[in-house]
PAKOL-605080 format. One record per atom (N, C-alpha, C): residue in one letter; x, y, z. Coordinates in steps of 0.05 Angstrom, whole numbers, plus 5000, padded with zeros to 4 digits. Each point is the difference from the previous one (the first is absolute). Layout:
<atoms>
AXYZ;...
</atoms>
This chain:
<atoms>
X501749775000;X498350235000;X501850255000;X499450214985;X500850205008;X498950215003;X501050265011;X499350205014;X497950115003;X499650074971;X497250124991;X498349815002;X499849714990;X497149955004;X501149915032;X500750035022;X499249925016;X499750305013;X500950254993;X498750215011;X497550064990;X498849864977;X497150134993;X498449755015;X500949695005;X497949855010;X500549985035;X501050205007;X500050005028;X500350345009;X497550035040;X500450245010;X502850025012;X500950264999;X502450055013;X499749785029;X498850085020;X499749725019;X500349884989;X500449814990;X499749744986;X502450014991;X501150194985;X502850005000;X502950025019;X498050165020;X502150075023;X500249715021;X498149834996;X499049785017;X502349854992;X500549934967;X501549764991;X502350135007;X501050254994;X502650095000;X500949965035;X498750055016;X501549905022;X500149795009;X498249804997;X500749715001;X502549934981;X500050094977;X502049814990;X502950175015;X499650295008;X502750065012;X500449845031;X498549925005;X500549935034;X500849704999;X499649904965;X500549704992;X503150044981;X501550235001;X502649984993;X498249964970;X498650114989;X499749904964;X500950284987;X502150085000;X501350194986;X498350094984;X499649764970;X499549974970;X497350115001;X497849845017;X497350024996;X499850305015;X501150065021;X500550265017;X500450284977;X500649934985;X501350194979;X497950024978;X499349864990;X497749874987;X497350295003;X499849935027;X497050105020;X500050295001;X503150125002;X500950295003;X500350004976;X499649974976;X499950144975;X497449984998;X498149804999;X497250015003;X498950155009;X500850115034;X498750295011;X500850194985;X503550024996;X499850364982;X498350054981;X498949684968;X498750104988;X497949925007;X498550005015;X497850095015;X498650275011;X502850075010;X499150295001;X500850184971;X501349994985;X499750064972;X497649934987;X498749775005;X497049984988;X498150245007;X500449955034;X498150225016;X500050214990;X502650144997;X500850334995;X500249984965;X498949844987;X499150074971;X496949975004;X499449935016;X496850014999;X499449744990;X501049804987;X499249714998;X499149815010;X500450055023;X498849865023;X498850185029;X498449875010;X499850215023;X499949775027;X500350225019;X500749875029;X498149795008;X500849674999;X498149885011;X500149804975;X499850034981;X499249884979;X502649794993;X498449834986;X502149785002;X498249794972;X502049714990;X498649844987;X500450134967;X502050204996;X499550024976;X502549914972;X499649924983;X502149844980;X502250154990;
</atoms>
Protein backbone atom coordinates (compact mmCIF):
# COMPACT_ATOMS: atom_id res chain seq x y z
CA UNK A 1 0.00 0.00 0.00
CA UNK A 2 0.98 3.30 -0.37
CA UNK A 3 0.60 6.66 1.05
CA UNK A 4 -2.07 8.14 -0.71
CA UNK A 5 -4.45 5.50 -0.91
CA UNK A 6 -3.95 4.78 2.61
CA UNK A 7 -4.30 8.58 3.44
CA UNK A 8 -7.62 8.84 1.47
CA UNK A 9 -8.99 5.29 2.94
CA UNK A 10 -8.25 6.18 6.43
CA UNK A 11 -9.17 9.26 9.40
CA UNK A 12 -6.10 10.92 10.58
CA UNK A 13 -7.00 8.82 13.99
CA UNK A 14 -6.78 5.95 12.23
CA UNK A 15 -3.64 6.96 11.07
CA UNK A 16 -2.16 8.19 14.13
CA UNK A 17 -3.49 4.82 15.84
CA UNK A 18 -1.35 2.49 13.34
CA UNK A 19 1.62 4.87 13.39
CA UNK A 20 2.13 4.40 17.04
CA UNK A 21 1.64 0.88 17.38
CA UNK A 22 3.91 0.04 14.82
CA UNK A 23 6.50 2.66 16.56
CA UNK A 24 6.19 1.10 20.06
CA UNK A 25 6.66 -2.41 17.87
CA UNK A 26 10.25 -1.13 16.58
CA UNK A 27 8.52 -1.32 12.77
CA UNK A 28 10.65 1.43 11.38
CA UNK A 29 9.37 0.55 7.61
CA UNK A 30 5.54 0.41 8.31
CA UNK A 31 6.25 3.51 10.94
CA UNK A 32 7.40 5.52 7.98
CA UNK A 33 4.84 4.26 5.73
CA UNK A 34 1.90 5.85 8.23
CA UNK A 35 3.89 9.36 8.54
CA UNK A 36 3.78 9.92 4.91
CA UNK A 37 0.13 8.83 4.89
CA UNK A 38 -0.63 11.60 7.58
CA UNK A 39 1.41 14.44 5.77
CA UNK A 40 -0.65 13.59 2.62
CA UNK A 41 -3.57 13.66 4.47
CA UNK A 42 -3.29 16.79 5.57
CA UNK A 43 -2.42 17.94 1.95
CA UNK A 44 -5.75 16.34 0.94
CA UNK A 45 -7.45 18.39 3.82
CA UNK A 46 -5.73 21.80 2.89
CA UNK A 47 -6.66 21.24 -0.95
CA UNK A 48 -10.09 20.78 0.01
CA UNK A 49 -10.29 17.03 -1.24
CA UNK A 50 -11.15 15.67 1.55
CA UNK A 51 -12.65 16.95 4.63
CA UNK A 52 -12.20 16.23 8.39
CA UNK A 53 -13.70 12.97 9.30
CA UNK A 54 -14.17 11.50 6.03
CA UNK A 55 -12.60 8.49 5.10
CA UNK A 56 -13.20 5.18 2.57
CA UNK A 57 -12.24 6.97 -0.51
CA UNK A 58 -10.13 5.29 -3.75
Amino acid sequence: MDPVTLARRNTLACLHHNLSGYCRHGNEVMASLFRDAIQVRYQLLALGELQVGQWGQK
